[in-house]
C-alpha positions in Angstrom: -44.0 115.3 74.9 -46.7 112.6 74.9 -47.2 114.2 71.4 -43.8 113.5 69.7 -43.4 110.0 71.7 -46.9 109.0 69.6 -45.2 110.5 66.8 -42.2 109.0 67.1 -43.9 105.5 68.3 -46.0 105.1 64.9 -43.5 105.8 63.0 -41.0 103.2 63.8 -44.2 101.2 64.0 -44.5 101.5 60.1 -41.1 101.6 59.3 -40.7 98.2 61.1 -44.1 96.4 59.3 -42.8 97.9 55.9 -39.2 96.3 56.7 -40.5 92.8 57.9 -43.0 92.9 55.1 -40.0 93.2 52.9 -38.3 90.8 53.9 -41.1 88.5 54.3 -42.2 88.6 50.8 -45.5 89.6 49.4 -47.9 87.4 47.5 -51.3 88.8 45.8 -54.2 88.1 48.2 -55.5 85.5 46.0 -52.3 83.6 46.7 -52.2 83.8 50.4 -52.7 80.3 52.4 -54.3 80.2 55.4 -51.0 80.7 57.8 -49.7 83.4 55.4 -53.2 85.5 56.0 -53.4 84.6 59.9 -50.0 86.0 60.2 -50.5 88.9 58.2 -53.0 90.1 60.5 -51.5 89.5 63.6 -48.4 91.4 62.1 -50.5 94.3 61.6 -52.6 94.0 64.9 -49.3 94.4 66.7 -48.0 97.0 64.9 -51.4 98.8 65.3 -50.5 98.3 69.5 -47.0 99.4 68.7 -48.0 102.5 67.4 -49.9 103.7 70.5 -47.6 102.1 73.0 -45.9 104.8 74.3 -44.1 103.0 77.9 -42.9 100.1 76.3 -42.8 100.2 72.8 -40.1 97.4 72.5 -42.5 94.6 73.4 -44.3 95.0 69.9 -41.8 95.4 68.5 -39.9 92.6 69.4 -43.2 90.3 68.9 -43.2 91.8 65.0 -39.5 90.9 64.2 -40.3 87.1 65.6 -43.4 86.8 63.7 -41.7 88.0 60.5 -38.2 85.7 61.6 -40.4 82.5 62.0 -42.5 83.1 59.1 -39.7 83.8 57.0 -38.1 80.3 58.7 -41.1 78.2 57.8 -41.2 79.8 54.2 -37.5 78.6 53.9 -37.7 75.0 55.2 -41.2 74.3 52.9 -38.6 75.5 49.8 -35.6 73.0 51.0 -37.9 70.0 52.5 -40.8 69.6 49.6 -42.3 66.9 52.3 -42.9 69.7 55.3 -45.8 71.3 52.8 -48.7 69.4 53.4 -47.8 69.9 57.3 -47.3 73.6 56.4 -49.2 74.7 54.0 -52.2 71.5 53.7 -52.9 69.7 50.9 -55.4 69.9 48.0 -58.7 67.8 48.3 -60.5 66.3 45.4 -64.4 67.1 45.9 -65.4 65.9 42.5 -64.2 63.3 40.1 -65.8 61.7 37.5 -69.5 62.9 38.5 -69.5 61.7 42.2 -69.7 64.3 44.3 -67.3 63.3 47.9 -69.3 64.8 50.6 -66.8 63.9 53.2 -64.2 65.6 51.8 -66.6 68.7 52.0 -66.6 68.1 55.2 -62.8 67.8 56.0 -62.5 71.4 53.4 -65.2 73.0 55.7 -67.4 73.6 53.0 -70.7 73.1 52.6 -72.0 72.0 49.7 -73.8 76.0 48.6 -70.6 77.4 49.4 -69.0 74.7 46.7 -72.1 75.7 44.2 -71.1 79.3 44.6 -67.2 78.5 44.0 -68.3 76.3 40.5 -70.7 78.9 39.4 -68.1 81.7 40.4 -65.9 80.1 37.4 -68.8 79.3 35.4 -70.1 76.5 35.5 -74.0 76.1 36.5 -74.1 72.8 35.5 -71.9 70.1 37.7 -72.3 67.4 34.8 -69.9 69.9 32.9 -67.3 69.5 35.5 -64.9 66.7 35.1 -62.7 66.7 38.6 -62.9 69.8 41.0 -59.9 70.3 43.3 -59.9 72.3 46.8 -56.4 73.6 46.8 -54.5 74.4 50.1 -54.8 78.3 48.9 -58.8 78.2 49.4 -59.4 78.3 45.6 -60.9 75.9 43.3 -59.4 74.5 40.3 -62.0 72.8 38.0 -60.8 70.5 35.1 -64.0 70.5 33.0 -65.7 67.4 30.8 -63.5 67.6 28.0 -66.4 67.7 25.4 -67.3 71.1 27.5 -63.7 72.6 27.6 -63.0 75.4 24.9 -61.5 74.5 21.4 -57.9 74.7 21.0 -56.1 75.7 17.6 -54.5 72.1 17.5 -58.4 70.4 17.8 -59.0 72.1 14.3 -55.8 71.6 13.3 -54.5 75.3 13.3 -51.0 76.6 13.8 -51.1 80.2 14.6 -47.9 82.1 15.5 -46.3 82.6 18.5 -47.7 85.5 20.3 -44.3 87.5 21.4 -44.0 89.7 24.6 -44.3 93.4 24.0 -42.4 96.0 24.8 -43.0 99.7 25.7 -41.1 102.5 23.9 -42.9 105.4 24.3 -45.1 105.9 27.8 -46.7 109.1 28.7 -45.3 111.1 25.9 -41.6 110.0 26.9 -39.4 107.9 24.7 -37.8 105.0 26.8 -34.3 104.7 25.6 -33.1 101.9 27.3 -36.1 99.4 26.1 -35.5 100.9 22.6 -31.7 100.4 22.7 -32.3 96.9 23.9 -34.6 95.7 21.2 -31.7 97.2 18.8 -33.8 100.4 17.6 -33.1 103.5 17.5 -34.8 107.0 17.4 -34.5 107.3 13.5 -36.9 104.0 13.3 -38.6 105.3 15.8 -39.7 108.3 14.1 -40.6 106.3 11.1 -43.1 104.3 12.8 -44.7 107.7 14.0 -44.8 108.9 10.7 -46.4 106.0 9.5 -49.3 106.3 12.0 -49.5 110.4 11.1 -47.9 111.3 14.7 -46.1 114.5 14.7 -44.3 113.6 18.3 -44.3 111.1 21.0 -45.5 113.7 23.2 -48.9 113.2 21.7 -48.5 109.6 22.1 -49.9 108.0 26.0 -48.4 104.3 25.4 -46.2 102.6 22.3 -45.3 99.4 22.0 -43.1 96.7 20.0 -42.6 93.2 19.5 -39.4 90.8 18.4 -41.2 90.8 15.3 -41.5 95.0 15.1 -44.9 94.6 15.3 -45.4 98.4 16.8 -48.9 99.8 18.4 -49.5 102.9 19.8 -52.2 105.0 21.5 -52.5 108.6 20.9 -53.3 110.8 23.6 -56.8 111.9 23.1 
């Protein structure tokens, strides 16, 4: 019996983190602000008690649904108020600018200054005089806006125009034709075959990934 309550126990105990993390939201890691990533864990800590509490299962559970309720609260007042972010969420901190180097606003970031070394030369640059402004942003990363005789050349410094580069998209994946992309770029399978032919491609079975653009620019990988 004890058996089938742990049974029973875990698994509401991941259907209820894979609902509230639903209805949370999900960001990529790199995205997650400090409160995001404290509550994440202590989401998952009690849902790791929830799924070996087998008297009183409930408490977790309620503790789970309150976390993900206020979480979800606080994510919806920082989209209506603007103003409530920096209270929220923190606000980004200048630590460069112009080649001086603000050691007290190290100090309010909590860095020190080899953990800000590591950070620039993560992004490469070794050499601070090559950095312009560095910005601590509320997310933990750093956003460097480099000496503009450093930064890369654009096609308008040389006075270039190149075309628009144009989404692309897939046709043909794993050997299967994807009607409904190839109906709404206004193809059809008689074009398609065409463009086969023209790369000497009996079948879109031998083909892992084809592509198109606006432009019926098509690519395609054969399956090797």
């Amino acid at each position: 019996m004890s058996l089938l309550k742990l049974f029973l126990t875990t698994l509401v105990s991941f259907g209820t983190l894979f609902i509230v993390a639903k209805f949370i939201g999900h960001k990529q890691i790199s995205q997650l602000d400090f409160f995001d990533y404290i509550t994440g864990i202590t989401i998952g800590s009690i849902a790791a008690e929830m799924a070996t509490e087998l008297e009183e299962p409930w408490k977790p559970f309620t503790a789970i649904v309150i976390y993900g309720v206020v979480t979800l609260l606080l994510s919806i007042i920082s989209n209506k108020f603007p103003r409530t972010r920096k209270y929220l969420n923190g606000t980004p901190t200048i630590l460069m600018d112009h080649g001086k180097l603000y050691y007290e606003n190290l100090k309010k970031a909590k860095l020190d200054l080899s953990e800000f070394m590591v950070m620039c030369r993560q992004q490469g640059y070794f050499d601070l005089t090559n950095i312009q402004t560095a910005v601590f942003e509320y997310n933990g990363k750093l956003t460097i806006l480099p000496v503009s005789s450093q930064r890369p050349a654009t096609p308008n410094d040389i006075n270039l125009s190149p075309e628009q580069e144009l989404l692309f998209t897939e046709l043909i994946m794993d050997g299967r034709v994807l009607d409904d992309n190839l109906n709404r770029m206004g193809l059809d399978i008689t074009w398609l075959n065409k463009q086969l032919k023209n790369h000497h491609v009996n079948s879109p079975k031998d083909v892992v990934l084809a592509v198109c653009d606006r432009n019926l620019k098509f690519v395609l990988y054969e399956k090797s």
